[in-house]
matplotlib code that plots the C-alpha trace (Angstrom):
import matplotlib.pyplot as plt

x = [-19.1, -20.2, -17.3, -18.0, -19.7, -21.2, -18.3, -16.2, -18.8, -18.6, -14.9, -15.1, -17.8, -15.8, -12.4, -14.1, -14.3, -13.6, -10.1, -9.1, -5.7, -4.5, -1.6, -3.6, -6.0, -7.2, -7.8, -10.1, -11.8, -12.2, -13.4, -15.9, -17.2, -16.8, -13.9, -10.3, -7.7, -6.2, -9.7, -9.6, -6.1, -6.9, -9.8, -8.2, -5.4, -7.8, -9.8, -6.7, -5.5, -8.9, -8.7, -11.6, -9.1, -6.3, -4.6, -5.3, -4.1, -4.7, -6.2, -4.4, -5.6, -2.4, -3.0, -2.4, 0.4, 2.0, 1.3, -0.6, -3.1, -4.0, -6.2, -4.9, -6.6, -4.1, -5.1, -3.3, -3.0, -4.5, -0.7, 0.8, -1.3, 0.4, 3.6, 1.5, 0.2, 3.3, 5.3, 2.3, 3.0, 6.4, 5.8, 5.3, 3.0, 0.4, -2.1, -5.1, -4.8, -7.7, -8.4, -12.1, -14.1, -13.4, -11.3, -9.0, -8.9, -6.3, -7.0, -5.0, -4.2, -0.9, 0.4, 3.6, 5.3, 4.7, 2.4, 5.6, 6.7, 3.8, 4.4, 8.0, 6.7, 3.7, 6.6, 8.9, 5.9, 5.2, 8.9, 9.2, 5.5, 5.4, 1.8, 1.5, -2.0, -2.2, -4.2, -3.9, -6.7, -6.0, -8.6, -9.9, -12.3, -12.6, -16.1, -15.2, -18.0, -17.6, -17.6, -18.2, -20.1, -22.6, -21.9]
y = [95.4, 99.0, 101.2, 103.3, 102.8, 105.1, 105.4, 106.8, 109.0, 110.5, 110.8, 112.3, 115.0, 116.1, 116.3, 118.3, 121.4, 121.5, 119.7, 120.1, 122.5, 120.7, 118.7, 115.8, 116.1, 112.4, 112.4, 115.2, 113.6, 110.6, 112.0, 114.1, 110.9, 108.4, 106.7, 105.7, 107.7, 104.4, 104.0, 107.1, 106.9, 103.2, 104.5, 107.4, 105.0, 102.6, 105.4, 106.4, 103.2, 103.2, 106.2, 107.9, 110.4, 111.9, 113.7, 115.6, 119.1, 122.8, 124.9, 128.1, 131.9, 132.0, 135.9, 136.4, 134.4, 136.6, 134.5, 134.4, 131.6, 130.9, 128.6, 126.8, 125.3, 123.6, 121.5, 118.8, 116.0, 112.5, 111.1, 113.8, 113.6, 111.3, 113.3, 116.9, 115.7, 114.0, 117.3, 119.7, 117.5, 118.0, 121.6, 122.2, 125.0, 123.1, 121.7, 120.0, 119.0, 117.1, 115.8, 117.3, 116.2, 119.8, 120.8, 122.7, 118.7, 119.4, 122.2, 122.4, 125.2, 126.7, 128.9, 130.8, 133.8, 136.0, 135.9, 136.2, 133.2, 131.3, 132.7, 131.1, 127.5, 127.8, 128.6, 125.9, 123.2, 124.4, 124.2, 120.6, 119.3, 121.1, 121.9, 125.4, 126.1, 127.1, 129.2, 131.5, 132.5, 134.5, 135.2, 138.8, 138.0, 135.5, 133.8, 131.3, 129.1, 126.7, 123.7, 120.7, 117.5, 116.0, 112.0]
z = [2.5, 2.2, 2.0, 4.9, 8.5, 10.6, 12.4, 9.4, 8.6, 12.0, 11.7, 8.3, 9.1, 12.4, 10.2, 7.7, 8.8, 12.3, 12.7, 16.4, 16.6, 19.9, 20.7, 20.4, 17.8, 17.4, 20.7, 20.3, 17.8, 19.5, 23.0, 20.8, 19.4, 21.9, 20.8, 21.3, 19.9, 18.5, 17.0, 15.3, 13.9, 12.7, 11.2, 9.3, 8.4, 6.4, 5.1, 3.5, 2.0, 0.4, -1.3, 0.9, 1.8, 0.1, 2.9, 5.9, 6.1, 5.9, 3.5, 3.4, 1.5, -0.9, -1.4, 3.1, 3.0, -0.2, -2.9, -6.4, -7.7, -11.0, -12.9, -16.1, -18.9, -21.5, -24.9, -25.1, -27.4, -26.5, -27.1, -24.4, -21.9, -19.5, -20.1, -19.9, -16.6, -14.7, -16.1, -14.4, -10.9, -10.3, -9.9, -6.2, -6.9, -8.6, -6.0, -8.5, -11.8, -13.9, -17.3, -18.8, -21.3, -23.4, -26.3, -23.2, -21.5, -18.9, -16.0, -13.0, -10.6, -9.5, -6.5, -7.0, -5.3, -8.2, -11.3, -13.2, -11.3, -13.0, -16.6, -16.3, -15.6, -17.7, -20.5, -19.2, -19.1, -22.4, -24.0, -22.1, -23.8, -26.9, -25.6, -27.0, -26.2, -21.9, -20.9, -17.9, -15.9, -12.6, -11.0, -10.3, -7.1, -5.0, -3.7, -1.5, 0.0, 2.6, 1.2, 3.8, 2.7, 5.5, 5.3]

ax = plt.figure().add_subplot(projection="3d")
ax.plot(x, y, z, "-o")
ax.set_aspect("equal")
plt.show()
């Protein structure tokens, strides 16, 4: 059984990019596509429990809202990297975080208030780790491309 149907993939283009901002967004979604609301929310439910999806939600521009983004790059021993990452996660700030194939194996990116903000908890995930070696790369531009995947 294939893990999508066409269905789903009409669900999951719609969502992408152009998720209704009404009272009723599933039932947007579903009149669009000539569904049930029920349908839809079923739908999204399964897609979910697969692992299709991660979450639906929005994306917000950290900088209009007032704060600071940053990307990190840490190298981190193959023993502490199940402790590096689960200590990365509970900071509410950090919104992906990924093992690489790289001498820097562990890059994830954090949002804070301040850039000062960040230093702290790179410091304090440092201290807690004994991971010495995180870098810190703000960025100085931003070229944000819309990124939307046509299923």
């Amino acid at each position: 059984m294939p893990p999508i149907d066409d269905v789903d993939r009409a669900i999951l283009n719609r969502i992408q990019s152009d998720f209704p901002m009404t009272k009723r967004p599933f039932l947007s979604i579903a009149e669009n596509l000539d569904l049930s609301e029920s349908d839809v929310i079923k739908r999204l439910e399964q897609l979910k429990k697969k692992g299709i999806i991660r979450r639906i939600g929005g994306n917000f521009v950290p900088e209009k809202l007032g704060f600071v983004s940053t990307l990190c790059a840490a190298k981190v021993p193959e023993d502490k990297i199940e402790r590096f990452a689960r200590t990365v996660n509970r900071y509410s700030g950090v919104t992906h975080n990924y093992q690489r194939d790289n001498k820097y194996n562990i890059w994830f990116t954090f949002i804070a208030q301040s850039m000062d903000e960040i230093k702290g908890n790179l410091e304090d995930i440092s201290r807690d780790t004994g991971v010495k070696e995180i870098i810190n790369l703000p960025a100085t531009k931003m070229y944000k491309i819309r990124a939307h995947f046509d299923l």
